[in-house]
Each structure stands twice: as C-alpha cells, then as structure tokens.
C-alpha positions in Angstrom: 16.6 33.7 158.4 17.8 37.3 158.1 19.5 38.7 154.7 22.2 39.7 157.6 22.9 36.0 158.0 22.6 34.5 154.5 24.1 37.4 153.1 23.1 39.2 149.5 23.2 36.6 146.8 25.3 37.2 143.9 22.1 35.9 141.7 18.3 35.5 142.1 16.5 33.0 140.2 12.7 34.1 139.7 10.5 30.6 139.3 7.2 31.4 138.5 4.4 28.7 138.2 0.7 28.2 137.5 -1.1 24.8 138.4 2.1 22.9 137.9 2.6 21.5 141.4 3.6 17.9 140.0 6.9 19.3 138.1 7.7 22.1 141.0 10.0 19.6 143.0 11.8 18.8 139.9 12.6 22.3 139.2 13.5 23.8 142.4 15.6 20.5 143.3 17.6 21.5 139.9 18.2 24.9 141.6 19.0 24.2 145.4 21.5 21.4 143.6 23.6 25.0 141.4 27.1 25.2 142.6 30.1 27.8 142.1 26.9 30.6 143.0 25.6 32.2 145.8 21.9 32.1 145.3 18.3 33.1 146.2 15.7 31.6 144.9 12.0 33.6 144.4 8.8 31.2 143.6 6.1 32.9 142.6 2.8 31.3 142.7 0.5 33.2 140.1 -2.3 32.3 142.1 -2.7 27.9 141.7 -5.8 26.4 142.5 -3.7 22.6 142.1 -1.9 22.5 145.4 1.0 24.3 145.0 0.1 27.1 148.1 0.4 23.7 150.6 3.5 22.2 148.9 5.0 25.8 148.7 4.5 25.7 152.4 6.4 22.8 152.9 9.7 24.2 152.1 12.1 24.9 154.9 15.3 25.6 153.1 16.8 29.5 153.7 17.8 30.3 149.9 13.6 30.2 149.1 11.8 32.9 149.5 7.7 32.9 147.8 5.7 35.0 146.8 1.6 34.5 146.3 -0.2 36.2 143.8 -3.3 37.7 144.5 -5.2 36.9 141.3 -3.6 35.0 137.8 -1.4 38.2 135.9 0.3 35.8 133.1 3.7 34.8 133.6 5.2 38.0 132.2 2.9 39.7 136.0 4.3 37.0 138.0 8.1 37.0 136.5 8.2 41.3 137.3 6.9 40.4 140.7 10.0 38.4 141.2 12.5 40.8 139.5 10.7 43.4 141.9 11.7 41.6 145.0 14.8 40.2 143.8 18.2 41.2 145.9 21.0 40.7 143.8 22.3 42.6 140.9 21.8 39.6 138.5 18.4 37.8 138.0 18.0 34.2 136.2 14.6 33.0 134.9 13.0 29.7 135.4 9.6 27.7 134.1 8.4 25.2 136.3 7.9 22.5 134.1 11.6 22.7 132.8 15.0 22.3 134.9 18.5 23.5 135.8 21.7 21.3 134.8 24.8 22.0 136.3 26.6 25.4 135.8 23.6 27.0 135.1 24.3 30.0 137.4 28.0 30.1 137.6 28.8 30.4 133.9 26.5 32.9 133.3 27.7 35.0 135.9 31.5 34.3 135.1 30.6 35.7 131.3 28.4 39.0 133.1 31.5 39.4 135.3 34.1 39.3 132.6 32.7 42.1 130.2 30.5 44.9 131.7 28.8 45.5 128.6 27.0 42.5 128.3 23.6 42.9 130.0 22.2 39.5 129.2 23.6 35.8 128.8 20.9 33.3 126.7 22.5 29.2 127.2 21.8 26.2 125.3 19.4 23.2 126.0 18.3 19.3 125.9 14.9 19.6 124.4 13.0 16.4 126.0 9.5 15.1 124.9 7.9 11.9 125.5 10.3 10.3 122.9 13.5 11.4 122.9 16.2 14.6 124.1 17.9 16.4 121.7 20.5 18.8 122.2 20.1 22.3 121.2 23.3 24.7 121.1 23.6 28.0 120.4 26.7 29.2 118.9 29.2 30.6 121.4 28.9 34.4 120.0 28.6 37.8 121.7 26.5 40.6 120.4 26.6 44.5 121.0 23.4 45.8 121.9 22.5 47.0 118.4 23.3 43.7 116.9 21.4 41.4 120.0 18.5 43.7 119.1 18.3 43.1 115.3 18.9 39.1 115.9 15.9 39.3 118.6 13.5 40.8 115.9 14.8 38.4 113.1 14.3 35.5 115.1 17.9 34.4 114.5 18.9 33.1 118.0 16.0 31.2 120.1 14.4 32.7 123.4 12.8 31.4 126.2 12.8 32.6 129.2 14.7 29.4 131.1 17.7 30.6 128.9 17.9 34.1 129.9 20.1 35.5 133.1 20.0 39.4 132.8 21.0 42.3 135.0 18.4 43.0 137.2 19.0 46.8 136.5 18.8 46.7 132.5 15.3 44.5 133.6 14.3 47.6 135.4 15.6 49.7 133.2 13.3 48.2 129.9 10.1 48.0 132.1 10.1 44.3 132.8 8.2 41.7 130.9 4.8 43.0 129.0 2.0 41.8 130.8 0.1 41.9 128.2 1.2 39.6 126.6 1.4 35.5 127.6 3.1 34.4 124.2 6.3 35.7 122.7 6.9 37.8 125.6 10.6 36.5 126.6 12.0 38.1 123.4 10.1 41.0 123.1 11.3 42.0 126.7 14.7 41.1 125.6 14.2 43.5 122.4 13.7 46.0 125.1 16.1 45.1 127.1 19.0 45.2 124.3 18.7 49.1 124.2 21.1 48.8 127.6 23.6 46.6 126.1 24.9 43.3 124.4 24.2 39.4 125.2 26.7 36.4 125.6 25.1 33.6 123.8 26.6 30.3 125.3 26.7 26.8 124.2 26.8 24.8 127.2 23.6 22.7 127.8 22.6 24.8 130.6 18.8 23.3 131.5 16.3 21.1 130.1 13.2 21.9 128.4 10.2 19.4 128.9 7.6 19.7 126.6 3.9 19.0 127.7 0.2 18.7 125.9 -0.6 21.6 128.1 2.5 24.1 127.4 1.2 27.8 126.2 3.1 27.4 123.2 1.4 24.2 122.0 -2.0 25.7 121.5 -1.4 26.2 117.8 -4.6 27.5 117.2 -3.6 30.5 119.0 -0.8 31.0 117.3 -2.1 33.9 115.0 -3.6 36.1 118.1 -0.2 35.5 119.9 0.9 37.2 116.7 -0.9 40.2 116.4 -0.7 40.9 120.3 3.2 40.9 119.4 2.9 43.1 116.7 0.9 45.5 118.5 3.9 45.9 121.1 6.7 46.2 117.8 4.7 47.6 115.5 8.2 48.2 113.1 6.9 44.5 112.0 4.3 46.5 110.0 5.9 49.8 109.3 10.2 49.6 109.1 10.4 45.6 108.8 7.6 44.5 107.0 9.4 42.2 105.2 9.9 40.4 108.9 6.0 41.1 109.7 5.0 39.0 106.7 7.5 36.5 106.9 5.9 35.7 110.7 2.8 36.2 109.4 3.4 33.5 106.5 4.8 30.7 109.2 1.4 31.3 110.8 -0.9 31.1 107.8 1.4 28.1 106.6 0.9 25.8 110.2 -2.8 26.5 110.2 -2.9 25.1 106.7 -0.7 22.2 107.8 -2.4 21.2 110.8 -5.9 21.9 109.2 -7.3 24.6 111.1 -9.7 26.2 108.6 -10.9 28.1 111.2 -7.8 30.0 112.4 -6.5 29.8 108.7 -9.6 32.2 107.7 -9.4 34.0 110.6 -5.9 35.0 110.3 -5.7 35.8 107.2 -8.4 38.6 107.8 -6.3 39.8 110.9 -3.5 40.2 109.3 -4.3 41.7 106.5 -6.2 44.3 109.1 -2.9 44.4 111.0 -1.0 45.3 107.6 1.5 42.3 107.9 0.1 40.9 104.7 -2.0 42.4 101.6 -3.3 40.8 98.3 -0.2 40.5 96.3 0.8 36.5 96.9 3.6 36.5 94.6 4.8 39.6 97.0 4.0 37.5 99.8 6.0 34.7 98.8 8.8 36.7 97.7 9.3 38.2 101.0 9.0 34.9 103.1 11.6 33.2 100.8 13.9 36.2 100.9 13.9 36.3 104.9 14.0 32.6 105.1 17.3 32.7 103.5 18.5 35.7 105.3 17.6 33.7 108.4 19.7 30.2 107.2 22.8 32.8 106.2 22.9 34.3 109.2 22.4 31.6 111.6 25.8 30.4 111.8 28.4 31.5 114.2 30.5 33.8 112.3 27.7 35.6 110.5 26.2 36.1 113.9 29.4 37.4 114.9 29.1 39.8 112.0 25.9 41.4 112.6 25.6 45.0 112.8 22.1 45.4 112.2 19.4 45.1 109.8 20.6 44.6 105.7 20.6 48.3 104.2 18.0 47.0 102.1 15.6 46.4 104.7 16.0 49.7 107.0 
C-alpha cells in the first residue's frame, strides 16, 4: 500500500531483532494493538539465522514495513537503520523480547505535543522474570536539556531503549546510536541527544520488560569491557567526572567479586586502572563510591530531580 493511502504516521516505532523469532509475535501484536496514534511500524532483522526472514514474510498488515540487514551491525546498526527510514517526525524504540501496554504511543506524543522543548519522553515499566512482575516508575518530572544530560551521566533515571520515544530530528541531529557499542548504548545516545533539548519522564507503566538467560545485559562477565567501551565514547568519566568514572568502575569490580569471577575481577582491575577510572589509593576509591552513592539516593526522588541544574559545583 502507498504512503498516499495510509497517509504519514504521526510516530514510527523502530523493532529491531536478532534470533528472537519466538518473542517477535508477542511484541509486534503489542504494537498493531496501540490506540489514540497513527503509526508505522519498522522491523529490522539484523540479519537472523533462527527463522525470523520467513515469519517476517508472513506479515500482511499495511502499518509494517521491514527491513533485512545485510550482515549482524549490533542493535545500535540496526536501530539507525530504522530511524533512517522512519516517516514521521517522532520515532519510538522497541526490543523484541519485551512489549507494548496500552498508551504507549499516545502519551508520549500528547507530552512531545504539549511542550516543544522536550525532545525525548523515557516511561515506566513492569519488570517480569520467571518469578514475578514488579512495577518500576519513574517519577513524573521534566528536565531541560542541561539537566536530562547531567541525570544521563549520573545514572539517576534508568534507560533502555523500550522506554525512549524521541524526535526523529534531535536522533539525526546527535548521530544516532553508536555502533560501536552493544552495551550501554541507549543512554549514551541519549547523552548526545540531550544537547537538543529536555525529556518528559512519565510514570505510567508504559511496556514490559522480560528478562531472559540470553539478554546482552546478563552476561556479567562482560560487564567491565562494556565499561571501558563506554568510557572511551564519554571520556569526561576519566577527566571532568572522575568521581562518576570510579564510582562505575567500583559497581563493576564489586559484582565480579560477588558473583566470583576471579577472572574478570583481575582483569578489570588492570583495565581500569589503564583507562584512569581507578588508581592505587583504596581509601580514595572508597571515598568516591560512597560519596556518589549518596548523591545518587538524594537525588533520586522527584523533587530533587526536579531541581537539577547540573553537576554539584564540587564536581565540575
């Protein structure tokens, strides 16, 4: 069908997906379901080997439109490929192995549509596992661009890429997502992206996150190159905010010690140090994580998000 006859949606969703062809029906059902938007939907296959080409095929409905990769990029490749092809002015995110709930398009575009500063809305979630779902909110807040940055590079409001609906030209505008990097890479684009303007953070339970042994984020062991790839894209986590670099670099050293991964542990510690997150004085070390631990449990309510300007003058 012709963009003449289906008209120029007022959001695209980009859905890109790897070898997850059992979950895909779950997450594009939760999209074609979205009411109170006029919508496209773009699925990227980053080049699957599972299956998914043939289901892919499958799909007759108008508002889908895929794309095949010619070889694996990463997600942050297949994500840009999307935002490259998307038609509207507004561009929503999702991973195939999580899921849409109701009003995950319309608010989002009700709160871009009501303040023309705002480049960026991040919602809240119900975190499921094999267990249990939990809610996860994010306090209703919104954040000038100087202060969506500084809470993006202190970690104080989560990030993942499900969450985000952005204006496709701010996307443009930062470069996209770094292909280079496979972890972490939803918030450093947004660190980028928050030089155009501010975010809406809204606590609806917008989608669902579904947690699997196979998720990029539960390879622990990789935790500590994820790291230092990150760092090497914001290197102010070593020079201007080192107190942030160490603290980050601390969590990391701290997990591998928990979970008992010598390996990584030593490892690590010999990267970091290389990296200049980290040196030889512990008692500094320590000092600095505690101190940006608590800066990070002050700040993480609603009003003292809504008070942020930027970084503490100490720290600049």
């Amino acid at each position: 069908m012709s963009d003449a006859a289906i008209g120029r949606p007022d959001i695209s969703v980009v859905l890109a997906t790897y070898d997850r062809r059992a979950c895909l029906p779950r997450a594009i059902a939760s999209v074609l379901s979205q009411e109170n938007a006029h919508f496209e939907l773009i699925i990227v296959d980053d080049a699957s080997r599972d299956g998914t080409r043939d289901y892919l095929a499958t799909l007759a409905d108008p508002r889908i439109r895929v794309i095949g990769a010619e070889r694996n990029g990463g997600p942050s490749a297949a994500r840009n490929l999307g935002i490259a092809a998307a038609r509207a002015e507004i561009v929503a995110f999702l991973d195939s192995d999580d899921a849409y709930r109701p009003g995950r398009l319309g608010l989002p575009l009700g709160a871009l549509a009501s303040d023309s500063s705002l480049v960026c809305t991040l919602s809240s979630a119900v975190r499921c596992d094999r267990k249990s779902a939990r809610e996860a909110r994010i306090p209703a807040v919104r954040l000038a661009a100087p202060a969506f940055e500084w809470a993006l590079l202190c970690d104080l409001i989560p990030v993942e890429a499900t969450s985000i609906t952005v204006r496709r030209s701010a996307a443009l505008a930062a470069g996209g997502f770094c292909e280079r990097l496979r972890l972490t890479e939803d918030r450093e684009f947004l660190i980028r992206v928050a030089r155009h303007g501010g975010a809406a953070l809204l606590p609806d339970l917008l989608w669902e996150k579904y947690w699997g042994d196979d998720n990029l984020s539960n390879d622990w062991a990789k935790a500590g190159r994820g790291l230092l790839a990150y760092v090497r894209e914001r290197p102010e986590y070593a020079t201007r905010y080192r107190k942030l670099g160490t603290y980050l670099a601390t969590k990391v050293l701290v997990a591998d010690l928990r979970l008992g991964l010598w390996g990584a542990l030593l490892r690590d510690v010999r990267a970091f140090r290389a990296a200049g997150l980290i040196d030889a004085n512990v008692p500094r070390l320590i000092r600095d994580h505690r101190e940006v631990r608590q800066y990070r449990r002050n700040m993480s309510g609603a009003a003292a998000l809504a008070e942020i300007t930027g970084p503490p003058p100490a720290w600049r």
